[in-house]
N, C-alpha and C positions, 0 to 999 in steps of 0.2 A: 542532507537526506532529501530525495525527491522520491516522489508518488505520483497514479495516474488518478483521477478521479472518474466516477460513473457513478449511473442513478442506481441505487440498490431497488431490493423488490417494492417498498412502500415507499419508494420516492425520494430515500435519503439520501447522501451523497455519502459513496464510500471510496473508499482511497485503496488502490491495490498497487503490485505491480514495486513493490520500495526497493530503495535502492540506497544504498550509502556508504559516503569514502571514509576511511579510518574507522570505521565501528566493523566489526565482526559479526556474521551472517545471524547467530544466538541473539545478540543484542537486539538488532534490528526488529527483527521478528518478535521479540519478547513486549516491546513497544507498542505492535500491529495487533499483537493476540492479548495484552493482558493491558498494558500501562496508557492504550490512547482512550478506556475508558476514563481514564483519572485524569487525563488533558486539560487545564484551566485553560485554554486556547482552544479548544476543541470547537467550540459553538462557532469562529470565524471563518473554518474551514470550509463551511458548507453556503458561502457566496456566487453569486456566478458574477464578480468584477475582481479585473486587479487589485489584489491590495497588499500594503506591504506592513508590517509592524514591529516591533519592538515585543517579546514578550513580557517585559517588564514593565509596561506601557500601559498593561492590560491588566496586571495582579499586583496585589501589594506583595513587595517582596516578602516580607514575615511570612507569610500568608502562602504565599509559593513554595517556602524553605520548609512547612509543614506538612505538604501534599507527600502521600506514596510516588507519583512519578519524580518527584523530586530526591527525596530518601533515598529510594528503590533502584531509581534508574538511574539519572540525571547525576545524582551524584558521585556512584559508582566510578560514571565514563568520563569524569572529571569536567561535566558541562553545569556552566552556571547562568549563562548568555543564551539565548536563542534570538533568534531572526527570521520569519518569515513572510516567503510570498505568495500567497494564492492565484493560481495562473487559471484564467480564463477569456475566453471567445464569446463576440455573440450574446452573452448571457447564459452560458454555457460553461459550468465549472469540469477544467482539465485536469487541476492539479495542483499539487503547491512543493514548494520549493524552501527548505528550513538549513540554517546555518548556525552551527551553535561555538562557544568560548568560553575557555576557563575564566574562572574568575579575573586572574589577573592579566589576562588580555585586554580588560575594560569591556564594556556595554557598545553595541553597534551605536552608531555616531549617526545623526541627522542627514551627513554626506553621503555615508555609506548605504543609507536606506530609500535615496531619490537614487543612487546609481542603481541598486536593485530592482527599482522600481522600473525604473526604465529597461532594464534587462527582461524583468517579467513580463514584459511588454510585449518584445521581441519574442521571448520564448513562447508567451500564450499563442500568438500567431504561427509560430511554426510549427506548433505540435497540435493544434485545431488541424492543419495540413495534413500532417503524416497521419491520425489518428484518424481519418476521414476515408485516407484512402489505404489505409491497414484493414478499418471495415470492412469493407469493400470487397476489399481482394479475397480476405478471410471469408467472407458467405459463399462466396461465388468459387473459389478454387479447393473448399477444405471444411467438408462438412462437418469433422468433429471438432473444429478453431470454432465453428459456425455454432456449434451446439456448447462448448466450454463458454462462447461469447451471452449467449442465450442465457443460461442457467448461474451466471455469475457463478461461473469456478473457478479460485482465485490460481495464483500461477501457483504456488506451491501444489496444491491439489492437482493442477492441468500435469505438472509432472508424473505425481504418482498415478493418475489415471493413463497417460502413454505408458508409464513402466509397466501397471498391471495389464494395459492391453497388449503389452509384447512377453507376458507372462511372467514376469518376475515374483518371486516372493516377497514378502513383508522383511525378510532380512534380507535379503539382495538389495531392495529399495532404499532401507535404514543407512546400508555400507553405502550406497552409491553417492545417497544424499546427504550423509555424514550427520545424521542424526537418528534416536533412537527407535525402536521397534515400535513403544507404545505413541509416538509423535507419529512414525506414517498408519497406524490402526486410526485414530483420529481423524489424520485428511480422509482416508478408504471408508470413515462412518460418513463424514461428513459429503462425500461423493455421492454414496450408497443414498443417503439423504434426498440431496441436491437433483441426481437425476432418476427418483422414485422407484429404485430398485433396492432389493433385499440380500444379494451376493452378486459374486463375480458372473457367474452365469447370466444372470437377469441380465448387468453390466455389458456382457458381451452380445446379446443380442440387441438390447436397446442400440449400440451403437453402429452393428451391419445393418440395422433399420434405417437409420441415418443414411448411413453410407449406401 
């Protein structure tokens, strides 16, 4: 599971942008919106240095086996293992980079967590690069990238706002995105929120403003 990090509005570090191989897009997401509240690992992510750990390293296992993300989530997807990296530049937190194991895979190994380490290394460094000049390019060539970058509009939301700016409806959006009616009404509040308008109309002007 990899994430991009950036400063939220009061300075906190949020994690957007996720991404992960073997788990299913529901999953993911349930994670991002409901379950990294309840993260016992949560408070490391918001570093600005490499660092790599063990999560069992960090909670007493009993203790862990008790939590909702654990119950809820964790268990469901048959993950009993985690492993991560917090990838950062500069003093500058990018990202973090988590690897998880059923139980009877065993626990990440002392080897496997200096090779990660050094992988996160490599990775903090290239993606301080790319994400530097992603910036960049976005303000200057694409003023609604420029304005979704501004406003912390996370991608799912940056979706449903291009679909409602090429006029789609609330079920066109739901089929398109494979999820339901009342999940894209949500992002469209959370929009409406975000860039200080009351419907689509406000939404449509606010952004030939822009442009």
């Amino acid at each position: 599971m990899f994430d991009i990090a950036r400063a939220g509005t009061h300075g906190q570090t949020e994690f957007v942008s996720p991404v992960a191989r073997g788990m299913a897009e529901d999953q993911l997401e349930s994670y991002y919106e409901r379950y990294a509240a309840f993260d016992y690992t949560l408070w490391s992510f918001d570093v600005h240095n490499v660092h790599v750990y063990r999560d069992l390293d960090l909670v007493d296992v009993e203790r862990r086996n008790a939590t909702p993300i654990y119950q809820e989530w964790m268990k469901p997807l048959g993950i009993y293992y985690g492993c991560t990296a917090t990838l950062a530049h500069g003093g500058t937190s990018l990202g973090s980079l988590t690897l998880f194991r059923a139980r009877e895979a065993g626990d990440f190994s002392d080897e496997e967590l200096e090779a990660l380490r050094q992988l996160a290394r490599h990775l903090s460094l290239r993606l301080y690069g790319i994400l530097a000049q992603s910036t960049a390019q976005q303000a200057c060539e694409n003023p609604l990238e420029a304005l979704i970058s501004e406003l912390e509009v996370l991608p799912r939301e940056a979706e449903v706002l291009k679909m409602m700016l090429a006029g789609k409806t609330n079920r066109e959006m739901a089929e398109e995105l494979y999820i339901s009616e009342s999940t894209v009404k949500k992002h469209v509040n959370a929009l409406y929120h975000k860039l200080g308008v009351k419907n689509r109309l406000g939404l449509m002007a606010l952004v030939r403003e822009q442009s």
